[in-house]
N, CA and C atoms of all chains as a GROMACS GRO file, in nm:
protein
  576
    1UNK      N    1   5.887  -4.656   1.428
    1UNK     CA    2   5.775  -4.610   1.342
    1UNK      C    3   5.823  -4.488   1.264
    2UNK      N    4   5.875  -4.400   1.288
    2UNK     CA    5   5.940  -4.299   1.238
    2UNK      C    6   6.056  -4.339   1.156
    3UNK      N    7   6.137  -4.445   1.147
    3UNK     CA    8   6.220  -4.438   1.053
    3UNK      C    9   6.071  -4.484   0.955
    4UNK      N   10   5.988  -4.577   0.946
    4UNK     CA   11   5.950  -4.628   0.823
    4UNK      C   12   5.874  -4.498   0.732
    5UNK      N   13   5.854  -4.401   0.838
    5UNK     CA   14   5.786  -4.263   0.799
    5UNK      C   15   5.873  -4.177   0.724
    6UNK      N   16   6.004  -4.205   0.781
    6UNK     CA   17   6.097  -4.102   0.674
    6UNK      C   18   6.105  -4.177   0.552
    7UNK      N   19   6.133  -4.344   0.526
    7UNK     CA   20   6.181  -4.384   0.447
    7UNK      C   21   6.043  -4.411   0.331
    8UNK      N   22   5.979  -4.409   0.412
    8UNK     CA   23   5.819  -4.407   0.295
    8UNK      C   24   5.797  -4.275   0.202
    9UNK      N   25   5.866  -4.136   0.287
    9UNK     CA   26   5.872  -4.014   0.207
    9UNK      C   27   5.968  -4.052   0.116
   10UNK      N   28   6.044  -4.120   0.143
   10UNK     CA   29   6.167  -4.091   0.091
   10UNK      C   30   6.119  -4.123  -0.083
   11UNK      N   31   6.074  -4.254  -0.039
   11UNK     CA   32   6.039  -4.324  -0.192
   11UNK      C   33   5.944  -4.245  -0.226
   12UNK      N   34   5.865  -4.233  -0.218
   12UNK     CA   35   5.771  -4.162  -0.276
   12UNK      C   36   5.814  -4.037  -0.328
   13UNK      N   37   5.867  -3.967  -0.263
   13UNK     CA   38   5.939  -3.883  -0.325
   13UNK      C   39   6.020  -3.899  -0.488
   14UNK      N   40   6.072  -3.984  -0.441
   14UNK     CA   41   6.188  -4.057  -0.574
   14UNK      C   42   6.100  -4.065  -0.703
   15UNK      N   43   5.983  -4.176  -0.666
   15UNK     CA   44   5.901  -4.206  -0.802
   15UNK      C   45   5.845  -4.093  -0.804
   16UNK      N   46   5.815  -3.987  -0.740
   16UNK     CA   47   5.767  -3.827  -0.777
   16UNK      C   48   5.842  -3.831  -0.890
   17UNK      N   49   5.958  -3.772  -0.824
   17UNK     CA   50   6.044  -3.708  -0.969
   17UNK      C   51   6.124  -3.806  -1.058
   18UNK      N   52   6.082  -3.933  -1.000
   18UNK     CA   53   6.113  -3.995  -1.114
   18UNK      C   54   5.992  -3.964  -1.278
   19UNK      N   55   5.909  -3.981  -1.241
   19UNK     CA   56   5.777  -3.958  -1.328
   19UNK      C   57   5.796  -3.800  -1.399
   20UNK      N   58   5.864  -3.718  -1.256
   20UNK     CA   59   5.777  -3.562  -1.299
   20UNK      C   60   5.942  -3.581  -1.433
   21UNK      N   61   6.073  -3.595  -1.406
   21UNK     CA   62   6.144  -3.605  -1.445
   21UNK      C   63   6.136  -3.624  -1.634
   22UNK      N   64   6.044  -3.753  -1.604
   22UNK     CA   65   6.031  -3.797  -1.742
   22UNK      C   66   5.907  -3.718  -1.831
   23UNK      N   67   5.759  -3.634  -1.773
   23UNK     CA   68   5.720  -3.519  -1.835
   23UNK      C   69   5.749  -3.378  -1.865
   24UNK      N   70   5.804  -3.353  -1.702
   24UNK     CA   71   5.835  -3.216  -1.725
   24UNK      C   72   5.945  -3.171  -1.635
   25UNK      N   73   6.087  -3.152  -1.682
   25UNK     CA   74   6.213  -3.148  -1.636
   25UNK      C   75   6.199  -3.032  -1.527
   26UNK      N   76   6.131  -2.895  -1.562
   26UNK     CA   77   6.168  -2.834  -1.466
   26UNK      C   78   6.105  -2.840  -1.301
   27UNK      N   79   5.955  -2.988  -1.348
   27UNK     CA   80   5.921  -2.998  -1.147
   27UNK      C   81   5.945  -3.067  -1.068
   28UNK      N   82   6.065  -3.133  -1.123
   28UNK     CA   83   6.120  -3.254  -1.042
   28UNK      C   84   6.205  -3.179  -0.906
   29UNK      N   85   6.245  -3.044  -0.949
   29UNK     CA   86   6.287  -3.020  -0.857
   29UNK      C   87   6.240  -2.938  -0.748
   30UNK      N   88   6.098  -2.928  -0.730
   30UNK     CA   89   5.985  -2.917  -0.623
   30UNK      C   90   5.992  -3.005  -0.569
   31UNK      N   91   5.973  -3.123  -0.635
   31UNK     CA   92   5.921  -3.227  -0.566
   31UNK      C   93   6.049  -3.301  -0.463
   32UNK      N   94   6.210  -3.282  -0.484
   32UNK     CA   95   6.263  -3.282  -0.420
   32UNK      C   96   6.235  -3.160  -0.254
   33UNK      N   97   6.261  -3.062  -0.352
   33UNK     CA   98   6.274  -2.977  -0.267
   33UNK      C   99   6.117  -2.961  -0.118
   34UNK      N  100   6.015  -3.018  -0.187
   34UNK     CA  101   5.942  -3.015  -0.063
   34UNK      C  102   5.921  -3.155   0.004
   35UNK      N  103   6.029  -3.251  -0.056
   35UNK     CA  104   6.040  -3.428   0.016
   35UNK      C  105   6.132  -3.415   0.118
   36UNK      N  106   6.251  -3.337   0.040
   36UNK     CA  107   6.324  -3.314   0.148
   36UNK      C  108   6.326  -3.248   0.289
   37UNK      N  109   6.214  -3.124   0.238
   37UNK     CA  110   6.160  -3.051   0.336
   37UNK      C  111   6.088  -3.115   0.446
   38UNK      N  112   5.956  -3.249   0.412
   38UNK     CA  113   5.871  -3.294   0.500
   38UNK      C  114   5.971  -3.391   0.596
   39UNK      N  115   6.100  -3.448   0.532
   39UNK     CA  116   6.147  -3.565   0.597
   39UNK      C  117   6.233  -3.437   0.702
   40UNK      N  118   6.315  -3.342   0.710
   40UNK     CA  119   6.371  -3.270   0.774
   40UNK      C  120   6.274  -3.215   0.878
   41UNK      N  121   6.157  -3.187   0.851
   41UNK     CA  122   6.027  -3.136   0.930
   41UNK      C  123   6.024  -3.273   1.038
   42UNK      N  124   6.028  -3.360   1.014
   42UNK     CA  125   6.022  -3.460   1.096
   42UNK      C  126   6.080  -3.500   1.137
   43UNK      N  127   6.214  -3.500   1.140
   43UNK     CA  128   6.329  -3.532   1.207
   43UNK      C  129   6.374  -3.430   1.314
   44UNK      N  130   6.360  -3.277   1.265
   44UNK     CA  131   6.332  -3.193   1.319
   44UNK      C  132   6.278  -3.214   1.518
   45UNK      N  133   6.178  -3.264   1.477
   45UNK     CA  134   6.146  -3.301   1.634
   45UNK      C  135   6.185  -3.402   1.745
   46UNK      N  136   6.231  -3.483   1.643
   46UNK     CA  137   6.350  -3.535   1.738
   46UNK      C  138   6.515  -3.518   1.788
   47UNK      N  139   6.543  -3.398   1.680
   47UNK     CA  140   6.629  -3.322   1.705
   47UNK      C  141   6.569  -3.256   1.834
   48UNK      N  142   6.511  -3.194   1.870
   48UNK     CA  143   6.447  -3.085   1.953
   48UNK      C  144   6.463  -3.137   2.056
   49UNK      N  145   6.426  -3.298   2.102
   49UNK     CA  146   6.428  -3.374   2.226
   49UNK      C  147   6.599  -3.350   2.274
   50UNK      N  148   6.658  -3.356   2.198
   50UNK     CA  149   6.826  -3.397   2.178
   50UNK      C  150   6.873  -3.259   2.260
   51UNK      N  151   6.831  -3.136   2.172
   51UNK     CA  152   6.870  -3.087   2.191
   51UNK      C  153   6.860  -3.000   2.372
   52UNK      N  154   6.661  -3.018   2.397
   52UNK     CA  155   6.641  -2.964   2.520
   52UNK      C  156   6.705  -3.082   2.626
   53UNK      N  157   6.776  -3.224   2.598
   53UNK     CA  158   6.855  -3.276   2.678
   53UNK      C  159   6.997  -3.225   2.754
   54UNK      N  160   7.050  -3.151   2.601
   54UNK     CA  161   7.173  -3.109   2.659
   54UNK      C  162   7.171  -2.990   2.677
   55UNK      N  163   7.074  -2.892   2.626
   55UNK     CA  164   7.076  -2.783   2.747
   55UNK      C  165   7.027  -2.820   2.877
   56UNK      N  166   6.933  -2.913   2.902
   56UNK     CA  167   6.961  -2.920   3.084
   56UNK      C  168   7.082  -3.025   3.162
   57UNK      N  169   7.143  -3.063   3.048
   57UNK     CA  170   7.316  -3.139   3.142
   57UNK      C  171   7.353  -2.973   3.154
   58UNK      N  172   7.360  -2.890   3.019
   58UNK     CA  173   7.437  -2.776   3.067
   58UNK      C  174   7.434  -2.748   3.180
   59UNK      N  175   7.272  -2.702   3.204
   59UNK     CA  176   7.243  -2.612   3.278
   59UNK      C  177   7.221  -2.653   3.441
   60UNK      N  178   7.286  -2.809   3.448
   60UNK     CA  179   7.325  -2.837   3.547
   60UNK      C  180   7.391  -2.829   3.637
   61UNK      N  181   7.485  -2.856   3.544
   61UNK     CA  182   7.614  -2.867   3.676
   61UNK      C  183   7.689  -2.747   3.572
   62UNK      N  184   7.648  -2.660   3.566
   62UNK     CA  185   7.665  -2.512   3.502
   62UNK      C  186   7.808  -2.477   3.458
   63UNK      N  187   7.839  -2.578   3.359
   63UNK     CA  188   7.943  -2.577   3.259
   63UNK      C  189   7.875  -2.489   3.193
   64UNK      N  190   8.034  -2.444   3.081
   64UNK     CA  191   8.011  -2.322   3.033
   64UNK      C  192   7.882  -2.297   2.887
   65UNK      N  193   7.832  -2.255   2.914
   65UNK     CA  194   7.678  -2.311   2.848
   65UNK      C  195   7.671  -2.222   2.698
   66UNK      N  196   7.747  -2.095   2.684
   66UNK     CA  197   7.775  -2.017   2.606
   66UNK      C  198   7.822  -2.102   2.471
   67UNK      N  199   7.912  -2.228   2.514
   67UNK     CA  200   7.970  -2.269   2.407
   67UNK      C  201   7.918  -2.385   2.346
   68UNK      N  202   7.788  -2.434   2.443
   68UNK     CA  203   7.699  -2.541   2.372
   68UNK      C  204   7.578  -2.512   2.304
   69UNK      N  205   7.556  -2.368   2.360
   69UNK     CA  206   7.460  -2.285   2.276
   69UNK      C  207   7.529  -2.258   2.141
   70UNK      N  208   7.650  -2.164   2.110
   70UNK     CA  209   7.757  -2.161   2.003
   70UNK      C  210   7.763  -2.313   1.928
   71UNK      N  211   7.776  -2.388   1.970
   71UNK     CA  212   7.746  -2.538   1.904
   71UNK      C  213   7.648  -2.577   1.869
   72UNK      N  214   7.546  -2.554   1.929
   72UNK     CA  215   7.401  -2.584   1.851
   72UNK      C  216   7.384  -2.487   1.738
   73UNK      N  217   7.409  -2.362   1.743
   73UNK     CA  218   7.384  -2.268   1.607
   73UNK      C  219   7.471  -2.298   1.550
   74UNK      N  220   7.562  -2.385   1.559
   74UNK     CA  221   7.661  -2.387   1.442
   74UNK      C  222   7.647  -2.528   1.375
   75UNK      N  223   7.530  -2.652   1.439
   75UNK     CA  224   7.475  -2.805   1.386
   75UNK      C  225   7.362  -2.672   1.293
   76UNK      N  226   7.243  -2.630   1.365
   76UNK     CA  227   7.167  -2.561   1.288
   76UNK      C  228   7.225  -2.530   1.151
   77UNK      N  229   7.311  -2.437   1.178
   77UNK     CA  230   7.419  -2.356   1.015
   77UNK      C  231   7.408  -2.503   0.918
   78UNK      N  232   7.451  -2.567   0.993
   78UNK     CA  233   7.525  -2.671   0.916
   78UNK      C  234   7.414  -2.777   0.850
   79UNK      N  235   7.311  -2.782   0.910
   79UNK     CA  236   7.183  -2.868   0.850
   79UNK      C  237   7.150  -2.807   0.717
   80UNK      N  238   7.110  -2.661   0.763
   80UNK     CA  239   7.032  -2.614   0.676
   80UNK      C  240   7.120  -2.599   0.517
   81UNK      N  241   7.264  -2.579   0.550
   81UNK     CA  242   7.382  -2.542   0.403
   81UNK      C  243   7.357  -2.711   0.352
   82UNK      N  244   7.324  -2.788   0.424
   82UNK     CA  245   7.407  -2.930   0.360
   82UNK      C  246   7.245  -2.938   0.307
   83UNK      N  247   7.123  -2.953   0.375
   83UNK     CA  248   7.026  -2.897   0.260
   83UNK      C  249   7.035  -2.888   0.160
   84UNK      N  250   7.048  -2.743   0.140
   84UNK     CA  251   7.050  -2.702   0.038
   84UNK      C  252   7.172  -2.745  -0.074
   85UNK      N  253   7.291  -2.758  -0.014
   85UNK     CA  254   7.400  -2.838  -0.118
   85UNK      C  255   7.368  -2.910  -0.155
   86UNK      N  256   7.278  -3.093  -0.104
   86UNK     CA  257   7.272  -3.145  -0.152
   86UNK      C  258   7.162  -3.176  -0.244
   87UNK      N  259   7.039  -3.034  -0.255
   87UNK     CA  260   6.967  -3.036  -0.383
   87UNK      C  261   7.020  -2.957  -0.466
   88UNK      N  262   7.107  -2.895  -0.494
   88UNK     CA  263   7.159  -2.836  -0.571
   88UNK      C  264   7.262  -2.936  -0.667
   89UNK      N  265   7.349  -3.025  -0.565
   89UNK     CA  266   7.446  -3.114  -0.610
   89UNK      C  267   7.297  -3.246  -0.716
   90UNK      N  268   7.191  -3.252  -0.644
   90UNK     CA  269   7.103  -3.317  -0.714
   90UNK      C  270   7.037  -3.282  -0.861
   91UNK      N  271   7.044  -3.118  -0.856
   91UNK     CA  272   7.005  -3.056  -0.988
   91UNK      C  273   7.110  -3.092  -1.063
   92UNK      N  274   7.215  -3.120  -1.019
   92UNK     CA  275   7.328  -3.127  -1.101
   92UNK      C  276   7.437  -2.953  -1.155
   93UNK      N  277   7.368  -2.890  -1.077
   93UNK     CA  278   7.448  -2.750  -1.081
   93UNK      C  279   7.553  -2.772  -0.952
   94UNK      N  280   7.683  -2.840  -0.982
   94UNK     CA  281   7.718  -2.862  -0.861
   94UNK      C  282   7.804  -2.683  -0.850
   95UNK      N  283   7.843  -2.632  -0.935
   95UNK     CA  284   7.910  -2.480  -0.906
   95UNK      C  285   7.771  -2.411  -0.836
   96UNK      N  286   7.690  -2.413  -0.782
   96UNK     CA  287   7.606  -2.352  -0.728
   96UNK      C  288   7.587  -2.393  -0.577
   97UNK      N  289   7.624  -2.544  -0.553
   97UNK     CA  290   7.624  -2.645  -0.455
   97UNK      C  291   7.770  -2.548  -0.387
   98UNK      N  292   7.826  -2.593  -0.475
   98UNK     CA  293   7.996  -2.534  -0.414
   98UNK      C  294   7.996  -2.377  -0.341
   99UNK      N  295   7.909  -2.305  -0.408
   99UNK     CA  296   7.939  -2.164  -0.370
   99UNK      C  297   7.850  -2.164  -0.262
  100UNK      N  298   7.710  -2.194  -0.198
  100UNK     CA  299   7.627  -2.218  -0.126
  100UNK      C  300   7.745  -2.303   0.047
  101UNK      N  301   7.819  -2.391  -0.005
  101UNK     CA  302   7.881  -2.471   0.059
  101UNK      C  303   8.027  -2.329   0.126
  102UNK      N  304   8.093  -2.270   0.047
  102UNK     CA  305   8.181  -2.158   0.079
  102UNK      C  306   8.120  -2.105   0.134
  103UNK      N  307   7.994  -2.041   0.092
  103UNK     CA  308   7.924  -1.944   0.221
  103UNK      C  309   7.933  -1.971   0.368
  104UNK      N  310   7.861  -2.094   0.342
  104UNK     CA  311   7.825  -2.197   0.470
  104UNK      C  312   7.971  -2.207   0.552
  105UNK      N  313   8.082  -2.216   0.490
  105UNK     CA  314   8.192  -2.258   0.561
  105UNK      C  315   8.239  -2.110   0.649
  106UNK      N  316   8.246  -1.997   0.574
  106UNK     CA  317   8.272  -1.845   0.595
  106UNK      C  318   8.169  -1.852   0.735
  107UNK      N  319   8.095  -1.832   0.676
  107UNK     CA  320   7.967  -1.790   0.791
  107UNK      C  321   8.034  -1.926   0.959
  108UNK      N  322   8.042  -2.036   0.939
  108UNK     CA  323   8.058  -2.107   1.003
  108UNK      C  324   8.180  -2.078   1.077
  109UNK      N  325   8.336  -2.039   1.015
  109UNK     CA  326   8.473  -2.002   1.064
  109UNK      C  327   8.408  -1.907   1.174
  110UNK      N  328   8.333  -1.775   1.114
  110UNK     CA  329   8.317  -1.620   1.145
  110UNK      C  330   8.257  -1.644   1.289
  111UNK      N  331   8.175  -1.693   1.303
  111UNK     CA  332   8.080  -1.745   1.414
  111UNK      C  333   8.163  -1.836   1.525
  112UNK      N  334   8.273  -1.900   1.504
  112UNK     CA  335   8.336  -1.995   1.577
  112UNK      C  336   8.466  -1.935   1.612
  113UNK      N  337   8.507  -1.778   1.577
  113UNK     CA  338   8.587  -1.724   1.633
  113UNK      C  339   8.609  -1.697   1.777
  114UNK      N  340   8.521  -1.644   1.880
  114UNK     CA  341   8.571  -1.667   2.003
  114UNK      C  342   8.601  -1.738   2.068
  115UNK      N  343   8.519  -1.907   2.014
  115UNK     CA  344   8.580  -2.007   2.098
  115UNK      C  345   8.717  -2.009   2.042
  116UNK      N  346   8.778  -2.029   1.916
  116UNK     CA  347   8.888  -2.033   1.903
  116UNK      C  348   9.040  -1.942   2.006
  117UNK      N  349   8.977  -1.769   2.022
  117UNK     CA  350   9.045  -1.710   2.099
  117UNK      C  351   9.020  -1.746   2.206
  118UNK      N  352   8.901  -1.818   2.268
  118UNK     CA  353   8.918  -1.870   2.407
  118UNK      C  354   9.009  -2.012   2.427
  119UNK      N  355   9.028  -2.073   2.294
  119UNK     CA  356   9.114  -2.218   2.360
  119UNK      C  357   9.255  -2.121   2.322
  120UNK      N  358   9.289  -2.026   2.284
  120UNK     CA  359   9.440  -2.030   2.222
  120UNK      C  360   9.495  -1.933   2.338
  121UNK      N  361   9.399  -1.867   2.401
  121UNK     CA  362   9.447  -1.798   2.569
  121UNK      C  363   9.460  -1.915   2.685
  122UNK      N  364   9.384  -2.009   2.661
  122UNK     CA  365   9.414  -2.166   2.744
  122UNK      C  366   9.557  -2.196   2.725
  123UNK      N  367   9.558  -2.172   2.596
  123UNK     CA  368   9.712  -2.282   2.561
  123UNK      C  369   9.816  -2.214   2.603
  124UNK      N  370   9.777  -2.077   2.566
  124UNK     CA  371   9.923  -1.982   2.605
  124UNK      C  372   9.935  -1.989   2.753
  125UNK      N  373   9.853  -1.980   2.854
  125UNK     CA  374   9.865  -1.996   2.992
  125UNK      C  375   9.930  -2.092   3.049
  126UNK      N  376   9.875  -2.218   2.951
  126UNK     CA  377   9.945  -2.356   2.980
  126UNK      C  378  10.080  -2.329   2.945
  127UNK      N  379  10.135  -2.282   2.860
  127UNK     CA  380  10.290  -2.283   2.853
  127UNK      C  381  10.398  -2.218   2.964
  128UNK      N  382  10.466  -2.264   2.962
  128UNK     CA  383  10.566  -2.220   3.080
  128UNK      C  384  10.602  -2.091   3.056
  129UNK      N  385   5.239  -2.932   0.618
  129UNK     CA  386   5.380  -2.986   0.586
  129UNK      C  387   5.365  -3.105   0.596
  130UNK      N  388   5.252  -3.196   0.496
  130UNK     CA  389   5.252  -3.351   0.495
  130UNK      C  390   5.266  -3.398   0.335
  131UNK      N  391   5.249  -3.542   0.354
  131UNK     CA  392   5.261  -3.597   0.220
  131UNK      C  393   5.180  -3.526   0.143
  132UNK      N  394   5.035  -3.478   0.145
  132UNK     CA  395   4.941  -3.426  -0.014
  132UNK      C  396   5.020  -3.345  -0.085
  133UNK      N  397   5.080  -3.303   0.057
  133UNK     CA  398   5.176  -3.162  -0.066
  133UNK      C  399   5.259  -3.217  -0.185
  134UNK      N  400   5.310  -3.343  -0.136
  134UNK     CA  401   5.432  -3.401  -0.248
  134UNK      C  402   5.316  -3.416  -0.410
  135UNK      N  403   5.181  -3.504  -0.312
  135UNK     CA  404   5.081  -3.541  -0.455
  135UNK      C  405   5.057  -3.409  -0.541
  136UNK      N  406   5.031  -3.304  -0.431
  136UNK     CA  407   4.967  -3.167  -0.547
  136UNK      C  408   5.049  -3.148  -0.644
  137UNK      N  409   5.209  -3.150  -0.580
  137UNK     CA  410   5.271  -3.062  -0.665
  137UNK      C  411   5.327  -3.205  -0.812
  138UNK      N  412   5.319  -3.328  -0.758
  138UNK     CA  413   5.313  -3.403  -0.878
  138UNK      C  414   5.209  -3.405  -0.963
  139UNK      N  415   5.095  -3.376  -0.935
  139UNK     CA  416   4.989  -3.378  -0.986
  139UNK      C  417   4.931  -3.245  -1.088
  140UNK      N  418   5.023  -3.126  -1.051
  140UNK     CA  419   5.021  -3.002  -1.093
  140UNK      C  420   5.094  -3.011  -1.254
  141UNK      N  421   5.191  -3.097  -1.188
  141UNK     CA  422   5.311  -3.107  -1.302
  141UNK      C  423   5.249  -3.242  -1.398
  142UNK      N  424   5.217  -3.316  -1.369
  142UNK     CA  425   5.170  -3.364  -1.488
  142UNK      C  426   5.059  -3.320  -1.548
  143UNK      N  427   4.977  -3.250  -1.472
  143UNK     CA  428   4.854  -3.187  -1.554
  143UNK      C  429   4.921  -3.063  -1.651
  144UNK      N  430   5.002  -2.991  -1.641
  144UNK     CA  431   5.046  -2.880  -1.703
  144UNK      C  432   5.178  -2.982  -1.791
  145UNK      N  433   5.205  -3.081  -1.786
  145UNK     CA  434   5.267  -3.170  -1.910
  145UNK      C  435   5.156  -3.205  -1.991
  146UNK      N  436   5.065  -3.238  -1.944
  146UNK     CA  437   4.944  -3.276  -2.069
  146UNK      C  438   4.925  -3.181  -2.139
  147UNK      N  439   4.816  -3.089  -2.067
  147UNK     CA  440   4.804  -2.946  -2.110
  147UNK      C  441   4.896  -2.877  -2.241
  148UNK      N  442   4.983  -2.878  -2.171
  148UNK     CA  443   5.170  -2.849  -2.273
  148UNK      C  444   5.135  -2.952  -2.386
  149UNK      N  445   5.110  -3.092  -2.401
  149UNK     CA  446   5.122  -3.184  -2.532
  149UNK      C  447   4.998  -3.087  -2.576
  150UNK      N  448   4.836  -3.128  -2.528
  150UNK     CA  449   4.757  -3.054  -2.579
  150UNK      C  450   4.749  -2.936  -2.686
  151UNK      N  451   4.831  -2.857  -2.593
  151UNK     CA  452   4.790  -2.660  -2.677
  151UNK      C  453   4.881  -2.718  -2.754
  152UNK      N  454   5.006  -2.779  -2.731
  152UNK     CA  455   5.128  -2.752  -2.868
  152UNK      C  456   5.018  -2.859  -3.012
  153UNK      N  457   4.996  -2.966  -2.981
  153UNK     CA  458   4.907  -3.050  -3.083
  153UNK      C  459   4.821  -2.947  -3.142
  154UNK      N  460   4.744  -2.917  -3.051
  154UNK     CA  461   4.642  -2.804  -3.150
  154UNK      C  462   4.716  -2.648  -3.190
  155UNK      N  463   4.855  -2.628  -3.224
  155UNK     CA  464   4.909  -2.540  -3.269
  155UNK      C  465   4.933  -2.402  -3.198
  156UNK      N  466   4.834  -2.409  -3.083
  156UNK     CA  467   4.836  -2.286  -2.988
  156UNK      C  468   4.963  -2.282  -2.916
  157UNK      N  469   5.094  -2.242  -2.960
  157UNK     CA  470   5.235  -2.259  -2.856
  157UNK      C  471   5.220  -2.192  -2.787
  158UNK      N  472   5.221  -2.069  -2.790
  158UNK     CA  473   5.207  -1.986  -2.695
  158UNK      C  474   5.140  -2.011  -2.536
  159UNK      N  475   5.025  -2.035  -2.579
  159UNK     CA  476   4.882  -2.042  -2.456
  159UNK      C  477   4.957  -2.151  -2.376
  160UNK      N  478   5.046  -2.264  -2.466
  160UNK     CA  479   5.120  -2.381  -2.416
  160UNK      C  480   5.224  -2.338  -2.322
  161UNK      N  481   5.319  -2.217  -2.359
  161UNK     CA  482   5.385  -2.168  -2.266
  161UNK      C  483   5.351  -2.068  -2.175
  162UNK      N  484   5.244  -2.037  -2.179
  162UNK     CA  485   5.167  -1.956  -2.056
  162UNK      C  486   5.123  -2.038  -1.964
  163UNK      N  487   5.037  -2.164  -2.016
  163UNK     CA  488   5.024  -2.232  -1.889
  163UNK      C  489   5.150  -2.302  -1.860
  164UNK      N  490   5.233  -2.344  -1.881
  164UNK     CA  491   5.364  -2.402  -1.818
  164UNK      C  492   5.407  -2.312  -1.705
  165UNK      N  493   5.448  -2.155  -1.771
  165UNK     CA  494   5.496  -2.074  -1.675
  165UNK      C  495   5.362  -2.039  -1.531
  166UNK      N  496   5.234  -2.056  -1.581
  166UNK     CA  497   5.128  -2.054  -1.472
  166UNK      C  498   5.152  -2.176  -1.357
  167UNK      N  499   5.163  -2.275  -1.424
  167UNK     CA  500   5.163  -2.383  -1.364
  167UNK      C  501   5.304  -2.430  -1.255
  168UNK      N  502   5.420  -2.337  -1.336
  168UNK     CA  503   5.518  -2.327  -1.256
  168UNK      C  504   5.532  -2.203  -1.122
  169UNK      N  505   5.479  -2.118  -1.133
  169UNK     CA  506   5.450  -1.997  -1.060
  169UNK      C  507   5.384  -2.074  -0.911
  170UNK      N  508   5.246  -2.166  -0.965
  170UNK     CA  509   5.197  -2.162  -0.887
  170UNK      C  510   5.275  -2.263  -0.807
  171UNK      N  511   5.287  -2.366  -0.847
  171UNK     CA  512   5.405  -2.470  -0.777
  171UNK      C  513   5.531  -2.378  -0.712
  172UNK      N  514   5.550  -2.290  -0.757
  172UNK     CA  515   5.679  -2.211  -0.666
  172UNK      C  516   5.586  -2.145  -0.553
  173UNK      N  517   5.523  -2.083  -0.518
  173UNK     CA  518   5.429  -1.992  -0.435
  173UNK      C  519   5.431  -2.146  -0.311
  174UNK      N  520   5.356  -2.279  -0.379
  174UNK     CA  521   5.360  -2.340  -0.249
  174UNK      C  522   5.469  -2.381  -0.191
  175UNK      N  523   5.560  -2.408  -0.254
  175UNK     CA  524   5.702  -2.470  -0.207
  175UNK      C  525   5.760  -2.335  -0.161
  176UNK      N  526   5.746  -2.256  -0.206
  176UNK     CA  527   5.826  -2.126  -0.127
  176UNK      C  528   5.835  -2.134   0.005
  177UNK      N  529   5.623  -2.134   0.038
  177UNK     CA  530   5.572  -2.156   0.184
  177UNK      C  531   5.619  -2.243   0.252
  178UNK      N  532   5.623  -2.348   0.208
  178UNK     CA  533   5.702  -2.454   0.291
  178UNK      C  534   5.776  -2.440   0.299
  179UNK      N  535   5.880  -2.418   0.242
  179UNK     CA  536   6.029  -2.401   0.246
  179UNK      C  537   6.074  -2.273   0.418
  180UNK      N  538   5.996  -2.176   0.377
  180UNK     CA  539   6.007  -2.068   0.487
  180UNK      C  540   5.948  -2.078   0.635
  181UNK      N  541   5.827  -2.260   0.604
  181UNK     CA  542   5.815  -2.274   0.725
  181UNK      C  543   5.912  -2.365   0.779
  182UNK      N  544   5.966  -2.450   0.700
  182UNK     CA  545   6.097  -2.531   0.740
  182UNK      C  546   6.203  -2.438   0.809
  183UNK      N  547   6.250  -2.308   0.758
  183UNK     CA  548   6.351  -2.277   0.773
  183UNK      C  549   6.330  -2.227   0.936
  184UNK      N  550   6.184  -2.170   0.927
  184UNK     CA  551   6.159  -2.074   1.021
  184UNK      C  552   6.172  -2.193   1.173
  185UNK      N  553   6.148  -2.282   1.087
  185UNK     CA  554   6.126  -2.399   1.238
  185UNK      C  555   6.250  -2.442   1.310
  186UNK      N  556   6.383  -2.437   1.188
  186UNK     CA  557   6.491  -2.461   1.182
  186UNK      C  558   6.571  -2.384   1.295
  187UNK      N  559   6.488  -2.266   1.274
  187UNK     CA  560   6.573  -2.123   1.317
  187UNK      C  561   6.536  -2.117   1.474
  188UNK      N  562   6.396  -2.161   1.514
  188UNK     CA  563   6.350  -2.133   1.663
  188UNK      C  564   6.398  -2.323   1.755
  189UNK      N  565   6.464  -2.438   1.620
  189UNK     CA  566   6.479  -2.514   1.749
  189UNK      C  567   6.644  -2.508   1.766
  190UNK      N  568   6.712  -2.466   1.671
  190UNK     CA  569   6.848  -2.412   1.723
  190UNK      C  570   6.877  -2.323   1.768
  191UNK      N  571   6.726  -2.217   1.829
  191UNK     CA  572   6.786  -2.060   1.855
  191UNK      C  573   6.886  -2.015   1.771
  192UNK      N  574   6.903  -2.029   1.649
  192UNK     CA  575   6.974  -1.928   1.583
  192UNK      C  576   6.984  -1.758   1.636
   0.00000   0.00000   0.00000
């Protein structure tokens, strides 16, 4: 039932700005921007199921939980940049898409630095 | 955060496209680009809202 719910926004959405497109250029891109919004709002909650799943495998058998928390803020990061890239890449300003997308990547490296120093103290140990 | 919102804000925009043929036909440009920019203002104010409740929702189910 929920896919036919996203995919019913979806269209509707489309002939939105298909229409708003052909009166008035600059509200087509509302009408993206809050289609995209309701279908993410709704998906949203089934993300949520997903997600309170694998915090309780974590928090089970009490693997290191620090780094699946670090992984979920870094799917979050990553929803919200590709968002926004891909209405931007839709306005057709893709140099605006691109720089939005660099941020996203910076911010994403910056944040994923300790796990990195935690696998590269693994590796060095592992070596003879 | 349901479908009416998609209708208002299509519905905003073609009323302020008429409007726009209207004032420009009867020579008033101006009043024509006041309500455009009214009509766009107000369409930004609601999508803003939404937008900040999306994000905000975004933010408390990834614990950002």
């Amino acid at each position: 039932m929920d896919v036919i719910k996203i995919i019913g926004i979806g269209f509707i959405t489309l002939i939105i700005t298909i229409v708003l497109k052909e009166y008035k250029k600059e509200y087509y891109i509302y009408a993206v921007l809050i289609g995209g919004a309701i279908i993410l709002f709704y998906s949203l909650g089934t993300i949520k199921e997903i997600i309170d799943f694998v915090n309780e495998i974590s928090n089970n058998n009490n693997y290191n939980n620090e780094f699946i928390k670090l992984l979920l803020k870094l799917t979050g990061i990553s929803v919200l940049i590709e968002y926004a890239v891909s209405i931007c890449k839709d306005a057709g300003e893709i140099s605006i898409a691109n720089k939005i997308d660099l941020g996203g990547k910076i911010i994403l490296i910056s944040m994923s630095i300790p796990v990195i120093s935690v696998t590269l103290e693994a590796l060095v140990k592992l070596l003879p | 955060m349901n479908i009416d919102l998609l209708l208002k804000i299509a519905g905003i925009g073609i009323l302020v496209a008429v409007l726009h043929q209207i004032l420009t036909r009867a020579g008033r440009d101006d009043q024509a680009m006041m309500t455009t920019l009214a009509g766009m203002i107000i369409v930004l104010t609601v999508v803003v809202k939404e937008i900040s409740t999306l994000f905000e929702t975004v933010r408390t189910v990834f614990n950002l």
